[in-house]
Backbone as JSON Lines, residues from 0, in Angstrom:
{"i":0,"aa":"X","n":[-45.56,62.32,-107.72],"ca":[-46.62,62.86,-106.93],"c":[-47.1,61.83,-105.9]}
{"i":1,"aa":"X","n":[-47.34,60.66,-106.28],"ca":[-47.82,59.69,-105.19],"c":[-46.94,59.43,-104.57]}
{"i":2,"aa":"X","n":[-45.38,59.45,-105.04],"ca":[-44.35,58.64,-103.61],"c":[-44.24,60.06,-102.83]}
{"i":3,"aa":"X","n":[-43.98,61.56,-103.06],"ca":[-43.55,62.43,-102.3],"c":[-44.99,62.66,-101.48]}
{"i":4,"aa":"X","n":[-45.88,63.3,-102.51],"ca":[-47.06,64.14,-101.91],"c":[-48.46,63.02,-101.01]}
{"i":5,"aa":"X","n":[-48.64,62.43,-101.98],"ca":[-49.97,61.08,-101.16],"c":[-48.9,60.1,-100.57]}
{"i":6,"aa":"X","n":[-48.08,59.65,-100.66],"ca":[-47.19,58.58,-99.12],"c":[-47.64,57.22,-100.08]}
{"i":7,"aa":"X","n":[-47.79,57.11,-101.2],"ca":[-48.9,55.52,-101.38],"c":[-47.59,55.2,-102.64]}
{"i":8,"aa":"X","n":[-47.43,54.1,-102.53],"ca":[-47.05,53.6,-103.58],"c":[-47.57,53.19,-105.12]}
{"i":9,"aa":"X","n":[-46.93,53.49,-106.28],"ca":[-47.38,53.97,-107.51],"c":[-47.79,52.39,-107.75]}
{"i":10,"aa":"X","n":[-46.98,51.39,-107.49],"ca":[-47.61,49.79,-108.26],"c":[-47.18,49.96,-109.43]}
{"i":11,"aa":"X","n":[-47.47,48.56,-110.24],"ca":[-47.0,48.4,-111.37],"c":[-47.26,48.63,-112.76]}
{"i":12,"aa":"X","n":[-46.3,49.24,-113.57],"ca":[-46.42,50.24,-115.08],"c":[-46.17,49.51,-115.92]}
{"i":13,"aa":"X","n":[-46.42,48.34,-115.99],"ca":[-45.82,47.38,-116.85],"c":[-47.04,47.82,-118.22]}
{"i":14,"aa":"X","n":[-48.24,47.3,-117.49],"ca":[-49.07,47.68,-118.96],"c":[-49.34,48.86,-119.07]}
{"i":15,"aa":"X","n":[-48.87,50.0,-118.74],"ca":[-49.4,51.48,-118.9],"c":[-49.03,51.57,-120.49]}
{"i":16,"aa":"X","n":[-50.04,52.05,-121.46],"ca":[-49.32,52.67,-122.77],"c":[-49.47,54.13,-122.73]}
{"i":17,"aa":"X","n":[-48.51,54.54,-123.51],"ca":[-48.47,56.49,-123.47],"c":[-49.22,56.4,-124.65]}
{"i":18,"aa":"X","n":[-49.94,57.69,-124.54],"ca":[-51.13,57.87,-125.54],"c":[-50.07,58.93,-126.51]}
{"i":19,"aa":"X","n":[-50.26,58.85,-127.86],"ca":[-49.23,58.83,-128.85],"c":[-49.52,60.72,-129.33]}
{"i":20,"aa":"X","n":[-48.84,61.23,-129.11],"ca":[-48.95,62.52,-129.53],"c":[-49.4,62.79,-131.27]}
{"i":21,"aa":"X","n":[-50.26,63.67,-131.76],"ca":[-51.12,63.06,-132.95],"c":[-49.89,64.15,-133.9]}
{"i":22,"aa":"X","n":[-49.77,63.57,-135.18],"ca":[-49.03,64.35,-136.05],"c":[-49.35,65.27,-136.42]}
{"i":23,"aa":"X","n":[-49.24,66.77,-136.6],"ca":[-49.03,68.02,-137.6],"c":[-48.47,67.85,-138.78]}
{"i":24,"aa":"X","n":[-49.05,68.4,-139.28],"ca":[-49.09,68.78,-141.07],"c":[-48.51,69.6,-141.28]}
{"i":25,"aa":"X","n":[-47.48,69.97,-142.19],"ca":[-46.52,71.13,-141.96],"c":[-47.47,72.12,-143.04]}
{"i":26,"aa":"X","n":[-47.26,73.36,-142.55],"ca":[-47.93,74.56,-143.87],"c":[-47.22,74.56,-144.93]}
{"i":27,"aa":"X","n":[-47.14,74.78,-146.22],"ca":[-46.5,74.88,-147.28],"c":[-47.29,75.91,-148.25]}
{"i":28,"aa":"X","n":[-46.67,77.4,-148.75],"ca":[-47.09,78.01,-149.16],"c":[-46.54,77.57,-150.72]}
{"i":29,"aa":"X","n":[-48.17,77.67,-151.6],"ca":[-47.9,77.46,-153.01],"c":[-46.6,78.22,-154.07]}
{"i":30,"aa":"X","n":[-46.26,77.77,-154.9],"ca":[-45.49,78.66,-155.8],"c":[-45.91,80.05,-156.16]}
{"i":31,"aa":"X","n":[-47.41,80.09,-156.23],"ca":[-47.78,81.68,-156.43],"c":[-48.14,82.42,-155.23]}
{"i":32,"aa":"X","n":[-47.92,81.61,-153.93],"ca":[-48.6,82.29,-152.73],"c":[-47.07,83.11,-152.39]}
{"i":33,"aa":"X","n":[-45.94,82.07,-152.62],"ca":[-44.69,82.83,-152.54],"c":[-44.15,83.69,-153.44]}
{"i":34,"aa":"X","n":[-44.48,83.97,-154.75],"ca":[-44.36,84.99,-155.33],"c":[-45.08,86.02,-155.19]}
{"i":35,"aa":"X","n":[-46.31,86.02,-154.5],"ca":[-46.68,87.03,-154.56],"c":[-46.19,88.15,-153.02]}
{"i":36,"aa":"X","n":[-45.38,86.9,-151.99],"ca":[-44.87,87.77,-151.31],"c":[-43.84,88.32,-151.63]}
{"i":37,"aa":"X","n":[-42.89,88.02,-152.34],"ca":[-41.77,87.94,-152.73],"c":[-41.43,89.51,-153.69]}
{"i":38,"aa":"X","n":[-42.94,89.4,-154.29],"ca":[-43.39,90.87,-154.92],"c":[-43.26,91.82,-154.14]}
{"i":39,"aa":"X","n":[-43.75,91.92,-152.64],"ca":[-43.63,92.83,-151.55],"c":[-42.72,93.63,-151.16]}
{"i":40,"aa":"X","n":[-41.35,92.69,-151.2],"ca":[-39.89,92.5,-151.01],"c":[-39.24,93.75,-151.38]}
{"i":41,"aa":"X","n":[-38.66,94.59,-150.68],"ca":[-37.53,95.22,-150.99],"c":[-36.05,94.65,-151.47]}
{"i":42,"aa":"X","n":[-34.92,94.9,-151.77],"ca":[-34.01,94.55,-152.41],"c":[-33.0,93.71,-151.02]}
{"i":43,"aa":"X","n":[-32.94,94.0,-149.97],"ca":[-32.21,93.28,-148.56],"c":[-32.87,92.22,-148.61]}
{"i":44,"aa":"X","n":[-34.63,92.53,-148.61],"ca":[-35.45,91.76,-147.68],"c":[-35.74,90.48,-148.37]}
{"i":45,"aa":"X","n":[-35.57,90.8,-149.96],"ca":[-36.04,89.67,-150.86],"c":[-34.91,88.66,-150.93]}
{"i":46,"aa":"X","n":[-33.65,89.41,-151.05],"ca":[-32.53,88.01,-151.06],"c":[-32.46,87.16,-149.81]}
{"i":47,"aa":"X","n":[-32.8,87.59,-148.56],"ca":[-33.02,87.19,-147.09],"c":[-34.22,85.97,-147.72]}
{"i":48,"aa":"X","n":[-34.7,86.48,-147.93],"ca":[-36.35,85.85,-148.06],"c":[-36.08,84.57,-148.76]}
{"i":49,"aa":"X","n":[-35.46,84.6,-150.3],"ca":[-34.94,83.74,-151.18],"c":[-34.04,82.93,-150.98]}
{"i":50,"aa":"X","n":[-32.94,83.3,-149.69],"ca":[-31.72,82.36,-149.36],"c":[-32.87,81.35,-148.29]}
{"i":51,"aa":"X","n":[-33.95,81.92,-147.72],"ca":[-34.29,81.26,-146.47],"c":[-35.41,79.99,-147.02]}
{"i":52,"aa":"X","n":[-36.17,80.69,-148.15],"ca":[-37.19,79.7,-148.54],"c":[-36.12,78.5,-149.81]}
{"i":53,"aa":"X","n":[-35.39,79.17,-150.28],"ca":[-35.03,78.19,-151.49],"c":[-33.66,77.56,-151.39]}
{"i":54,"aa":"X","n":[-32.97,77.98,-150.24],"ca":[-31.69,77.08,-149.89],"c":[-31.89,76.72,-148.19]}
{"i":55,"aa":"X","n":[-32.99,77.04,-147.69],"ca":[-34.18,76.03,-146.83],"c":[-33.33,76.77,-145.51]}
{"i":56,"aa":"X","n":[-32.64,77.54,-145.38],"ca":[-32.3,78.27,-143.77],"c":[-32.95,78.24,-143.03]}
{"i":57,"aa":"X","n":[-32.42,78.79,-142.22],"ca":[-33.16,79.12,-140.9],"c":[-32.81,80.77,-140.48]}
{"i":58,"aa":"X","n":[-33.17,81.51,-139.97],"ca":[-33.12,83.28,-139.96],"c":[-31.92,83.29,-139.41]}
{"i":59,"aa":"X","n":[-31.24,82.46,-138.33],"ca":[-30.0,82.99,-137.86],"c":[-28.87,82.47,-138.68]}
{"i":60,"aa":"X","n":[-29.09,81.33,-139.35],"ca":[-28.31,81.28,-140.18],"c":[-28.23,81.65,-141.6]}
{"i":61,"aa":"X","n":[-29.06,82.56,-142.36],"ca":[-28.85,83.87,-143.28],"c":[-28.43,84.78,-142.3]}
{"i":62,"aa":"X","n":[-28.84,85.34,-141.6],"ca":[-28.04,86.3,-141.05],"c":[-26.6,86.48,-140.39]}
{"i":63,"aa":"X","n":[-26.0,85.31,-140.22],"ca":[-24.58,84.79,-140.19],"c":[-23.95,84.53,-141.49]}
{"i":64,"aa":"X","n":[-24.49,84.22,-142.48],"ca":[-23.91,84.03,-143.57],"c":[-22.6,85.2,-144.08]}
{"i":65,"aa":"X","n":[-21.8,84.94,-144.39],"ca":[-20.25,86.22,-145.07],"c":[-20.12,85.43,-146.49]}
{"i":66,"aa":"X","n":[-19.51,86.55,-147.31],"ca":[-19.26,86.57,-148.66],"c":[-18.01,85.49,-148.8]}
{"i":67,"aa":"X","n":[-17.63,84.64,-147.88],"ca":[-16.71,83.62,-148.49],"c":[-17.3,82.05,-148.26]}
{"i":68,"aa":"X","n":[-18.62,82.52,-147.93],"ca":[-19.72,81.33,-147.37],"c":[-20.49,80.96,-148.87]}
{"i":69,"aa":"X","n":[-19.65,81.76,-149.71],"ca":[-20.77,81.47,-150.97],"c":[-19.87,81.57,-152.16]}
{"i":70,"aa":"X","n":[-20.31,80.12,-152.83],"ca":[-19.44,79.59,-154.11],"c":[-20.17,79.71,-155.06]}
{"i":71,"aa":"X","n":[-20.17,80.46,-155.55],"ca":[-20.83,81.17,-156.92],"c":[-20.4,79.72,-158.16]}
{"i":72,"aa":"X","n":[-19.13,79.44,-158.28],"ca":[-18.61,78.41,-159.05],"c":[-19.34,77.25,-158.78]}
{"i":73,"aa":"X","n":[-19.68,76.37,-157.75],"ca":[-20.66,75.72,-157.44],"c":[-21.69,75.7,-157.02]}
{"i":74,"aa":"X","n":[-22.47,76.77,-157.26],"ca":[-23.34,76.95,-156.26],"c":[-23.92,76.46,-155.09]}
{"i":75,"aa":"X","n":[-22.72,76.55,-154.05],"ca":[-23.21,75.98,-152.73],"c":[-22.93,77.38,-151.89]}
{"i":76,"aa":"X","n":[-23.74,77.04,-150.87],"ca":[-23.53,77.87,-149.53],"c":[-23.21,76.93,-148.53]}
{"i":77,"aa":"X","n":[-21.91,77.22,-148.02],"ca":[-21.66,77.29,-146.34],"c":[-22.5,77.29,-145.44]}
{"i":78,"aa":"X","n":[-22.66,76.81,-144.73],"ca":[-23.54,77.34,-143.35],"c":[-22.95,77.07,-142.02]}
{"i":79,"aa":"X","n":[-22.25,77.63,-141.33],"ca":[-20.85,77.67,-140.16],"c":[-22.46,77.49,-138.68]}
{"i":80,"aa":"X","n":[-21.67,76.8,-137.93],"ca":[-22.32,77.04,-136.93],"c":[-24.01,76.68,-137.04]}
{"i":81,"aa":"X","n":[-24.47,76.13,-137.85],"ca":[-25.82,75.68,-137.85],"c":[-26.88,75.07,-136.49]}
{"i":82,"aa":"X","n":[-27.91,74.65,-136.33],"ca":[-28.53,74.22,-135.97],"c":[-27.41,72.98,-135.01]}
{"i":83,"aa":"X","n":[-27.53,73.02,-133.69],"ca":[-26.53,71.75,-133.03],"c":[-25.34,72.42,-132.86]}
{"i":84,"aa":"X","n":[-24.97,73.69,-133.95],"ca":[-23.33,73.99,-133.85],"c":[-22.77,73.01,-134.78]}
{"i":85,"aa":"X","n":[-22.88,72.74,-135.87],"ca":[-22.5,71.89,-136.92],"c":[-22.66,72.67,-138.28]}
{"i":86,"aa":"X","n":[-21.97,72.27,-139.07],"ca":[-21.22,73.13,-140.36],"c":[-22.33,72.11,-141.6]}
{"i":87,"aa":"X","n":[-22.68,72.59,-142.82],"ca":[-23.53,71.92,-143.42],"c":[-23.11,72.54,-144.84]}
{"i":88,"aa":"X","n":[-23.3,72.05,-146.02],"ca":[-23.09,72.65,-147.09],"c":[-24.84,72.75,-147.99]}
{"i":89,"aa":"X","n":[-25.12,73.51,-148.43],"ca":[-26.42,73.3,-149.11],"c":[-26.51,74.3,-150.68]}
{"i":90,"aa":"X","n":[-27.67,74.34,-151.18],"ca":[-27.33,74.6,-152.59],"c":[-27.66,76.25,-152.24]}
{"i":91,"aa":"X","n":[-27.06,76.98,-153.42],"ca":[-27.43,78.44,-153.92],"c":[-28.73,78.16,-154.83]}
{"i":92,"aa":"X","n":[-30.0,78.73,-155.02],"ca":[-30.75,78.83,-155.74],"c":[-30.5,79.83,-156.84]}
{"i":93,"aa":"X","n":[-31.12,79.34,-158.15],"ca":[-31.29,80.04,-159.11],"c":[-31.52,81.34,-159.08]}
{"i":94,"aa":"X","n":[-32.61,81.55,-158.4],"ca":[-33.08,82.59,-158.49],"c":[-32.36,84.1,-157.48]}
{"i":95,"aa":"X","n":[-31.36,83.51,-156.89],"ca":[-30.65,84.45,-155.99],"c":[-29.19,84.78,-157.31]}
C-alpha cells in the first residue's frame, strides 16, 4: 500500500513483531453427549456417524470408503485419497 498507493517508502521492519494469533480450544462432545446422538441415528446414518467419530474421518472420506477398504481380520480401514491425496491406514472401532 505505501510503495504503490501513498509513493512513500515503507523503512525499516527489522523490529516489527506480528501479534500472535490466540489459540482455540477444540469442542469435544462427552461420552454421553455422543450417545445420546447416536440414539437419534438411523441404521446408514449411525455407522457414518461411528466410522467418522471413532476411526476419526473426515465426511468425504467415509463416504469414499468400498468394502475392500475394510479388514475385518485386523481391524483397520483404508483410507485412499485422504486429506493432501495421501493413503493412511487407521483403526475399525469396536463398536462398528
Amino acid at each position: 500500500m505505501y510503495k504503490e498507493v501513498l509513493h512513500q517508502p515503507i523503512g525499516d521492519l527489522a523490529g516489527v513483531v506480528r501479534a500472535k494469533k490466540p489459540t482455540k480450544l477444540p469442542v469435544v462432545l462427552t461420552r454421553g453427549e455422543v450417545k445420546a446422538v447416536w440414539q437419534h441415528l438411523a441404521a446408514p446414518s449411525w455407522l457414518m456417524a461411528s466410522l467418522l467419530y471413532g476411526a476419526g474421518l473426515r465426511l468425504m472420506e467415509c463416504l469414499r470408503l468400498r468394502i475392500k477398504d475394510v479388514d475385518f481380520a485386523t481391524r483397520q480401514l483404508t483410507v485412499r485419497e485422504g486429506k493432501g491425496a495421501h493413503d493412511r491406514v487407521t483403526m475399525l472401532p469396536d463398536s462398528v
